[in-house]
C-alpha positions as CSV (number, residue, x, y, z in Angstrom):
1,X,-15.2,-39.3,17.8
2,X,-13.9,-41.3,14.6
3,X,-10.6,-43.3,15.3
4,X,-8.0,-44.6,12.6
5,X,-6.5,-47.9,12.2
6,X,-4.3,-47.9,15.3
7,X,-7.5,-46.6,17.7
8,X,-6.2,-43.0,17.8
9,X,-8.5,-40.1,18.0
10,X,-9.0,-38.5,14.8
11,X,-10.3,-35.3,14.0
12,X,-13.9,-34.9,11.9
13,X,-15.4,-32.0,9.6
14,X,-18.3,-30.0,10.3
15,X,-18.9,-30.1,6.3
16,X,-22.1,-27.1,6.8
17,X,-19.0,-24.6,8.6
18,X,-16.5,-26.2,6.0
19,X,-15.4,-22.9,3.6
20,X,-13.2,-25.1,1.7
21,X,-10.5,-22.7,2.3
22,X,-7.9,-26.2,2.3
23,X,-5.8,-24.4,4.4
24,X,-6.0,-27.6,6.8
25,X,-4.7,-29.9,3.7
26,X,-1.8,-27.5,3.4
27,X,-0.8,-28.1,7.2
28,X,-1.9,-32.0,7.2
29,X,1.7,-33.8,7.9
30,X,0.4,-36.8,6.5
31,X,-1.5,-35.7,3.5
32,X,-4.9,-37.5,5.0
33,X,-6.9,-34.5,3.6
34,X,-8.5,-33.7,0.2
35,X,-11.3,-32.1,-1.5
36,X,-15.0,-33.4,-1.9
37,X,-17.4,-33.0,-4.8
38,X,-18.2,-30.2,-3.5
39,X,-15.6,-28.0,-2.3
40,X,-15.4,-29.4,1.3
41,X,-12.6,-31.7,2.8
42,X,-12.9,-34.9,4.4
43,X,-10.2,-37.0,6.5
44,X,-9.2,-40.0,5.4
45,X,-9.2,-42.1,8.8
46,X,-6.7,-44.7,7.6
47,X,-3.9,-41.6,6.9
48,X,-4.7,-39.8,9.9
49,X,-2.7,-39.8,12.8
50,X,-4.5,-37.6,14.8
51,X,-1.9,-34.6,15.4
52,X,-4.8,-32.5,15.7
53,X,-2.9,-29.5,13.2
54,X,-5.8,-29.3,11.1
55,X,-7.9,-28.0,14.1
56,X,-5.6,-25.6,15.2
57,X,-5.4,-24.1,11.7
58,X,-9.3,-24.2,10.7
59,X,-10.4,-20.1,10.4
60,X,-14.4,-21.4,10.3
61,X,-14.1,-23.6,13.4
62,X,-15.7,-26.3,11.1
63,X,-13.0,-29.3,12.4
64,X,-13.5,-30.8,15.7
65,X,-11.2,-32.7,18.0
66,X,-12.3,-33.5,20.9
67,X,-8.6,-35.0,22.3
68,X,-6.8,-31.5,22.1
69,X,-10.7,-29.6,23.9
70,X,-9.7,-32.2,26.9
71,X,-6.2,-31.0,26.7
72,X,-7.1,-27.6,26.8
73,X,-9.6,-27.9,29.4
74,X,-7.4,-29.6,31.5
75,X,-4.9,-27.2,31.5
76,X,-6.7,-24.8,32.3
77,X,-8.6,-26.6,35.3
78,X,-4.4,-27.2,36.8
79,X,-3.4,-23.6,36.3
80,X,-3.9,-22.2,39.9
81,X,-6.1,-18.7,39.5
82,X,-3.4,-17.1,41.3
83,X,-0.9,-17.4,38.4
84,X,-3.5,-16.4,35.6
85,X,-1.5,-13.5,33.5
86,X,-3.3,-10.3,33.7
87,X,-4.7,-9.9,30.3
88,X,-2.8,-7.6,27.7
89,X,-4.2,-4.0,26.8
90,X,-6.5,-3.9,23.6
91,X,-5.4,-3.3,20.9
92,X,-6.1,0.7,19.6
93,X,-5.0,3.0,17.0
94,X,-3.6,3.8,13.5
95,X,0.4,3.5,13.3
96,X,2.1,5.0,10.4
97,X,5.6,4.2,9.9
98,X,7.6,7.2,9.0
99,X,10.0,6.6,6.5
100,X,13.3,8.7,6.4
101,X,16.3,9.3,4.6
102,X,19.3,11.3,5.9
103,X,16.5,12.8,8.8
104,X,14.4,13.4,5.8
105,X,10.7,12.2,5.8
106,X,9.7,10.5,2.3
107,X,6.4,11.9,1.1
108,X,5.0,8.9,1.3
109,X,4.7,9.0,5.3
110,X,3.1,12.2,5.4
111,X,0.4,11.0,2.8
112,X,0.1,7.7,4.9
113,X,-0.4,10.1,7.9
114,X,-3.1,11.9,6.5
115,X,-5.0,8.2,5.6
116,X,-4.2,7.5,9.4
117,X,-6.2,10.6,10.4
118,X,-9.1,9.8,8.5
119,X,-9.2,6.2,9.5
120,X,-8.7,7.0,13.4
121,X,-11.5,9.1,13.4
122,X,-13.8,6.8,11.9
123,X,-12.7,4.5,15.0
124,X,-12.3,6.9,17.5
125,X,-8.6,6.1,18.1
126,X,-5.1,8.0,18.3
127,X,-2.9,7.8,15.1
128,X,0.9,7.0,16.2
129,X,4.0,7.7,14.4
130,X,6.9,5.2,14.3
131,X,10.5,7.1,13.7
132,X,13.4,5.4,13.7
133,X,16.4,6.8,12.2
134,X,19.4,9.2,12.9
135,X,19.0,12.7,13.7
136,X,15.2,12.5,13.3
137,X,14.1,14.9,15.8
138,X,12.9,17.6,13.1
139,X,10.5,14.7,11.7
140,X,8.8,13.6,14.6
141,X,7.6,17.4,14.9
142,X,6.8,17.4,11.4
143,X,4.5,13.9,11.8
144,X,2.7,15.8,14.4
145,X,1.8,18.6,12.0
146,X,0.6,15.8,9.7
147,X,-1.8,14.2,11.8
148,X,0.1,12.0,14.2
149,X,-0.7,12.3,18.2
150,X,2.2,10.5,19.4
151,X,5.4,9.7,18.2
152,X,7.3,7.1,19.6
153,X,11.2,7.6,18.0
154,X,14.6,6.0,18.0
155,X,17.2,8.0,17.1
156,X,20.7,6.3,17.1
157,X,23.9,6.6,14.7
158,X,23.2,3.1,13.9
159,X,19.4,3.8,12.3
160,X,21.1,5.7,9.8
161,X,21.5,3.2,7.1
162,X,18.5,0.8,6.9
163,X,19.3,-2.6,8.2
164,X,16.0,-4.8,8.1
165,X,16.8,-7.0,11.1
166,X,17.9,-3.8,13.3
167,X,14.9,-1.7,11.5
168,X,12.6,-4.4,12.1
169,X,13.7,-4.6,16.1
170,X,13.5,-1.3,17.0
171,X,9.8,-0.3,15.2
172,X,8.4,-3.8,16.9
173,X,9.6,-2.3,20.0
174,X,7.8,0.8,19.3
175,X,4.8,-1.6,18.3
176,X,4.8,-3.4,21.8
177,X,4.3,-0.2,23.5
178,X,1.9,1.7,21.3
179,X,-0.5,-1.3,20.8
180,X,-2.0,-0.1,17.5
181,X,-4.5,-2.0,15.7
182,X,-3.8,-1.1,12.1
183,X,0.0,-0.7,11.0
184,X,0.7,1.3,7.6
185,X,3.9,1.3,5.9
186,X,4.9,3.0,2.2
187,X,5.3,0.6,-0.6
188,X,8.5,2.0,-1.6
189,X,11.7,-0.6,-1.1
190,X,12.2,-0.2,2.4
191,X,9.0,-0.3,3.7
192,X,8.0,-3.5,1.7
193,X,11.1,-4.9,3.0
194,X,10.0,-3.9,6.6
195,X,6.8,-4.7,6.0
196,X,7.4,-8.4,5.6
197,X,9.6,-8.7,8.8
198,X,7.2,-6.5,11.2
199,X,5.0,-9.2,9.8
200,X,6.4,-12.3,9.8
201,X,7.7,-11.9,13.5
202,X,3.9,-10.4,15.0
203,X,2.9,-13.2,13.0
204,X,0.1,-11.3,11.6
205,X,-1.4,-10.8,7.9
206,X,0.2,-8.1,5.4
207,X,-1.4,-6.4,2.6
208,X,0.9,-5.1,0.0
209,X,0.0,-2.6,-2.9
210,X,-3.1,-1.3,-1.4
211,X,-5.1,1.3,-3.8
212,X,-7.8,2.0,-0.9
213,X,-8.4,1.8,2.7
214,X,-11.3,2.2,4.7
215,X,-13.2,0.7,7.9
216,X,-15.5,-1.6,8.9
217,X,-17.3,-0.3,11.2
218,X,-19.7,-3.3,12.4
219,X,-16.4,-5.1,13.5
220,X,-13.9,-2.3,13.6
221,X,-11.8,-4.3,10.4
222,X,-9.9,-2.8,8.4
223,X,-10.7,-3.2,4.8
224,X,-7.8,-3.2,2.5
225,X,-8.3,-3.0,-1.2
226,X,-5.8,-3.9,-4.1
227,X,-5.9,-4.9,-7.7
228,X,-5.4,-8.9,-8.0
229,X,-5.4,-11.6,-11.2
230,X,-2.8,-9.5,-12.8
231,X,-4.9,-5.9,-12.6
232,X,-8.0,-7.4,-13.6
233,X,-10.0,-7.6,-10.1
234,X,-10.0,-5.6,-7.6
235,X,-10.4,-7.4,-4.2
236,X,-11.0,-6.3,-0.3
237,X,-8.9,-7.8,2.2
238,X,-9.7,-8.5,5.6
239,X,-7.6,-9.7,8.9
240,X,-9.5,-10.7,11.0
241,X,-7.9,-12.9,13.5
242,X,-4.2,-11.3,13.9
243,X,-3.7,-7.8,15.1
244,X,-2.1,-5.2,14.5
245,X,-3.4,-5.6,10.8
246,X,-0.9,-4.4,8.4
247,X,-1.0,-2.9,4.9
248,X,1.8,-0.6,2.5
249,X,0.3,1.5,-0.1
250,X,2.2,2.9,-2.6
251,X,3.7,6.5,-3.3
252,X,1.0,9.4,-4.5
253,X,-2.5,6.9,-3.7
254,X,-3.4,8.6,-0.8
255,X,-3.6,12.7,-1.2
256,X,-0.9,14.8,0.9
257,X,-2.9,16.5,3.9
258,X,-2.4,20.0,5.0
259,X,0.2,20.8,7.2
260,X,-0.8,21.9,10.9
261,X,2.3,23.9,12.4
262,X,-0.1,24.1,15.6
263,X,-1.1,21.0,16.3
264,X,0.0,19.6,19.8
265,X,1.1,15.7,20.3
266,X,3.8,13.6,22.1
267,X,6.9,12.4,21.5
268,X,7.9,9.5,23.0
269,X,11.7,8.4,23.3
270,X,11.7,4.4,23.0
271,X,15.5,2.9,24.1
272,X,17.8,1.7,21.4
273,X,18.6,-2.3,21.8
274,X,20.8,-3.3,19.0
275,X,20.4,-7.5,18.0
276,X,22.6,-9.4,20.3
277,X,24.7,-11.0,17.7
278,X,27.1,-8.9,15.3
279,X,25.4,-6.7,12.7
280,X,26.9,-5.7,8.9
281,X,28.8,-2.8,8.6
282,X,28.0,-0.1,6.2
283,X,31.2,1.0,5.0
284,X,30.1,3.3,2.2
285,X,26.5,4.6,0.7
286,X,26.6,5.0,-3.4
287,X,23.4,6.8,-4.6
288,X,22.6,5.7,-7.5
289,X,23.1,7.9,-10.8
290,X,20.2,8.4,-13.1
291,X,20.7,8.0,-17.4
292,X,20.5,11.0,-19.1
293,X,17.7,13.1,-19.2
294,X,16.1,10.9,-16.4
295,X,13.2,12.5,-14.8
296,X,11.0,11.8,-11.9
297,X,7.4,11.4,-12.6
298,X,5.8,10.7,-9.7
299,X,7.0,15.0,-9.0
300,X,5.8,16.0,-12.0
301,X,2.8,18.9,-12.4
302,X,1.5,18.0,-15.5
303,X,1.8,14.6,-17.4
304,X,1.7,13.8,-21.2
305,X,1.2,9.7,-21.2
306,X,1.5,8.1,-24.4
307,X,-0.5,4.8,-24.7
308,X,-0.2,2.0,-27.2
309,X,-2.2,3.5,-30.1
310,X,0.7,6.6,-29.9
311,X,3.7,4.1,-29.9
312,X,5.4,5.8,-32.6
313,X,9.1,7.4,-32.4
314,X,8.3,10.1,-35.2
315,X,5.6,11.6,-33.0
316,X,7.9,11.8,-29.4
317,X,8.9,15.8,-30.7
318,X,5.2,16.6,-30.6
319,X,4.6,14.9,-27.2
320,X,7.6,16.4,-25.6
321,X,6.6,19.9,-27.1
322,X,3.0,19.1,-25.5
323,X,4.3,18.3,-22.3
324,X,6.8,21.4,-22.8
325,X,4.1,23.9,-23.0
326,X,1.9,22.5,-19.9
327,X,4.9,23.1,-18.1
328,X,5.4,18.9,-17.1
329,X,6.8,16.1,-18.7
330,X,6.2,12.8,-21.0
331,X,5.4,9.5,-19.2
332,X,3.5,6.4,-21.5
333,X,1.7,3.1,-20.5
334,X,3.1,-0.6,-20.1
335,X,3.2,-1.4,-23.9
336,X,5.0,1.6,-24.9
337,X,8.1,0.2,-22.5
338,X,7.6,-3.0,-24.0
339,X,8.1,-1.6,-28.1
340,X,11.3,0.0,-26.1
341,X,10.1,3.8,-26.9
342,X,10.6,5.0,-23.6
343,X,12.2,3.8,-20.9
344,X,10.6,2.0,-17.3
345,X,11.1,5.1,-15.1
346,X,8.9,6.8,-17.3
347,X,5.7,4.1,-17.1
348,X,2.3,4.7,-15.3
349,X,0.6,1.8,-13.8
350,X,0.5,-1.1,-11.3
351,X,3.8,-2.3,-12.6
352,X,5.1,0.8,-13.3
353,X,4.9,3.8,-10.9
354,X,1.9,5.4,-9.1
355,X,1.2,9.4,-10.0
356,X,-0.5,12.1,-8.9
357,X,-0.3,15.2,-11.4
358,X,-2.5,18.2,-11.4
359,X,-2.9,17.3,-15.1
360,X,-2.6,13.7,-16.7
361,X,-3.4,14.3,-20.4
362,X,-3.1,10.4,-21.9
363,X,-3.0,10.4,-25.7
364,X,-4.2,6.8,-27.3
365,X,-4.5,5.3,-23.6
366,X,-6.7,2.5,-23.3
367,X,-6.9,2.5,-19.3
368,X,-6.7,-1.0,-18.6
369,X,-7.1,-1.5,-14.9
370,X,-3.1,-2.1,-14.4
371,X,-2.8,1.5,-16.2
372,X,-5.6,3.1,-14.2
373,X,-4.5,2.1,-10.7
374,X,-1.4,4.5,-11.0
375,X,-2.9,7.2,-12.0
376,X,-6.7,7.5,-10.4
377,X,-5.5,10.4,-7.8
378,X,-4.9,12.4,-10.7
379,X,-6.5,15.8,-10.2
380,X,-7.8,16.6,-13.8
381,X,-7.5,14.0,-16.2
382,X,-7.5,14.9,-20.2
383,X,-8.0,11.6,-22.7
384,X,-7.0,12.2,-26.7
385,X,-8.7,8.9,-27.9
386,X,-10.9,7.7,-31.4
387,X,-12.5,5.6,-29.3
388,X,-14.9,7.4,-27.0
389,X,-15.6,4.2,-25.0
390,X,-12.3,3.7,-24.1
391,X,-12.2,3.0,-19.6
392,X,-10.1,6.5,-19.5
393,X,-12.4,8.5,-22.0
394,X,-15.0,7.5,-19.9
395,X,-13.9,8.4,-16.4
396,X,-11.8,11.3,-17.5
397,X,-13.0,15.1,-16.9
398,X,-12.3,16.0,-20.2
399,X,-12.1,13.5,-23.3
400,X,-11.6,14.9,-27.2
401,X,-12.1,12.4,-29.4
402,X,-10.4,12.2,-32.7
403,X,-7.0,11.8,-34.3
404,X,-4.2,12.6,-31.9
405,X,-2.4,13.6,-34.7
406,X,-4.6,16.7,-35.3
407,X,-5.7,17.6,-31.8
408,X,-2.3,17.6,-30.0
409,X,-1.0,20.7,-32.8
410,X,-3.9,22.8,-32.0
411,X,-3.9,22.1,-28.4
412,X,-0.3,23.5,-28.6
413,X,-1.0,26.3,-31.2
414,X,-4.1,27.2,-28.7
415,X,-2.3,27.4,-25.3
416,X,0.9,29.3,-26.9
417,X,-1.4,31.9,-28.5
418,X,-3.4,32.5,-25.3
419,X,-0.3,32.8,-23.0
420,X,1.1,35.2,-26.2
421,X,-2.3,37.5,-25.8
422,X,-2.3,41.0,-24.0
423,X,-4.0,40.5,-20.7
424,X,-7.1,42.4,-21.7
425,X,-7.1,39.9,-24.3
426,X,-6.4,36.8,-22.9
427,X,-9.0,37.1,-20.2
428,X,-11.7,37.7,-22.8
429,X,-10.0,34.3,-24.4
430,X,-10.3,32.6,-20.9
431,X,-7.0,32.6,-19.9
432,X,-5.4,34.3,-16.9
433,X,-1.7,34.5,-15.8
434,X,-0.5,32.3,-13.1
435,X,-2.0,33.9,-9.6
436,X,-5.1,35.2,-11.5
437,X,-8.5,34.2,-12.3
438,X,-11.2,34.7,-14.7
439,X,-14.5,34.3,-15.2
């Protein structure tokens, strides 16, 4: 083994397993570490002092130290077999973490819950539900019916109010016992909040945002995907040394599953232990107020989304009319926020909020990636564009290409006469009323 200038053991690169990853020169005390030509690192001997961090921190096992092997061998040569720890129980199973608010479940859980399902039988596992909260008992029956096979719940006065230490306590509790090997939480404020401390004291990875989930089967990973660069990529995470591996995923990405009023599963009660030390006091909750007229869109049936090429206030009456008619409401893209036409609750996107409409008519969208990520679980998508290579003309159901300017008055004009129309007449139009079909 090389030595530095006082005779100390140093560590040396394996430069063919090297992944140039530098995670080792972040860790380096010292700063002995930097780059080669070539994207691998090399030790300088005359920094080093031979603290052997670098090796404990290498993912590609491409750093070798022999001082801390002899260590470790060592130790384990003194440890009578007597004492040797049985080892702990694999880890197994899909956790969802079910959100709540005043015993309420948040959407977001249930669609989570249905994800769970599909993952867990890919593996072959249990899905588990993790409830904490007050007066929850009505949930955990409802996570069942959603997919879960056992839920292990808290229910105390003091889980009424989210805390994040007393939050974080209790569902790690309830991640001790059920052992799961994937951990999914909602991307909505609390659960990122969660998220990070359920992570940071497993000390495992976390992947926030995720558009798509799925599993590798070859080595049972799970494979977490997310827009990156700003929108432009979109990348697959993995976690591979850590467990359990741990992603959010925002609101109305995953589809809602069917409700199964007979499905049979377990609840399991897990023991309340607040924090030793004193804990805040909630003396009062304040919901916040919405402006005028404010609307949720991520609840919304239909959607009329206004894009930049539509970023005009004259032409708002004829998008609201639209919107009107198909019985929903208008939302827009990133740049019509930014001209201040509309206001942030109302913007689709990555940055903005995910949706999940039966109809998403965008009028002079582009679809940029950032745009297309909140919107791809759209059920029929409608683009009004002049350019009919646009990204959303091309992956929509329908596209009409032209003026928006024209089209929008005769798609109004066309949909009020056919709802006006006898029924005889209608049907021979194409149009039925609500609860009826044609041919």
């Amino acid at each position: 083994m090389p030595k530095n200038v006082s005779g100390e053991e140093i560590a040396e690169v394996i430069h063919d397993k090297c992944i140039g990853c530098q995670l080792c020169m972040a860790d380096c005390p010292v700063d002995a570490i930097s780059v080669n030509d070539d994207g691998t690192v090399k030790i300088d001997p005359v920094a080093c002092i031979g603290c052997g961090r670098c090796f404990k921190v290498c993912p590609a096992g491409a750093i070798l130290f022999e001082k801390a092997l002899a260590r470790g061998a060592a130790a384990a040569a003194a440890a009578p077999a007597a004492a040797a720890a049985p080892p702990p129980a694999p880890h197994r199973g899909v956790a969802v973490f079910i959100e709540t608010h005043n015993g309420a479940a948040a959407d977001v859980s249930w669609e989570l819950a249905g994800k769970a399902r599909e993952l867990a039988q890919k593996l072959g596992a249990p899905v588990y539900g993790l409830l904490p909260g007050k007066d929850v008992g009505p949930a955990a029956t409802e996570a069942v019916a959603y997919g879960c096979d056992t839920v292990y719940m808290t229910d105390n006065p003091l889980l009424g109010t989210y805390l994040p230490r007393v939050y974080g306590q209790t569902v790690i509790r309830m991640i001790e016992q059920a052992r799961p090997e994937i951990v999914l939480l909602g991307a909505t404020p609390l659960g990122r909040d969660l998220a990070g401390v359920i992570a940071t004291k497993l000390e495992t990875g976390l992947t926030a945002d995720c558009t798509g989930l799925d599993i590798d089967m070859q080595e049972r990973l799970l494979l977490m995907t997310r827009p990156t660069f700003g929108g432009s990529v979109m990348c697959t995470i993995l976690c591979r040394k850590s467990r359990p591996q741990m992603s959010t995923v925002r609101p109305r990405v995953m589809r809602m599953p069917e409700r199964n009023a007979s499905r049979k599963g377990d609840v399991k009660l897990v023991a309340f232990a607040p924090p030793s030390d004193s804990l805040p006091r909630v003396l009062e909750f304040i919901a916040k107020t919405g402006e005028l007229g404010e609307v949720d869109i991520t609840k919304a049936r239909a959607l009329v989304v206004v894009g930049r090429g539509a970023c005009k206030s004259e032409h708002l009456p004829m998008f609201n009319e639209l919107a009107a008619v198909l019985g929903g409401t208008v939302a827009c893209s990133r740049p019509v926020v930014e001209a201040g036409l509309l206001p942030y609750v109302r913007q689709v996107g990555q940055t903005g909020k995910t949706v999940a409409p039966k109809l998403y008519v965008g009028v002079a969208v582009s679809g940029a990636v950032q745009h297309l990520a909140g919107m791809q679980s759209s059920e029929k998508v409608v683009a009004i564009n002049t350019d009919r290579n646009a990204p959303l003309a091309q992956m929509a159901d329908y596209a009409l290409i032209g003026d928006y300017q024209v089209i929008i008055p005769e798609l109004i004009k066309g949909i009020r006469t056919r709802r006006s129309a006898p029924p005889g007449k209608a049907e021979a139009m194409g149009y039925a009323p609500p609860g009826q079909s044609t041919k």
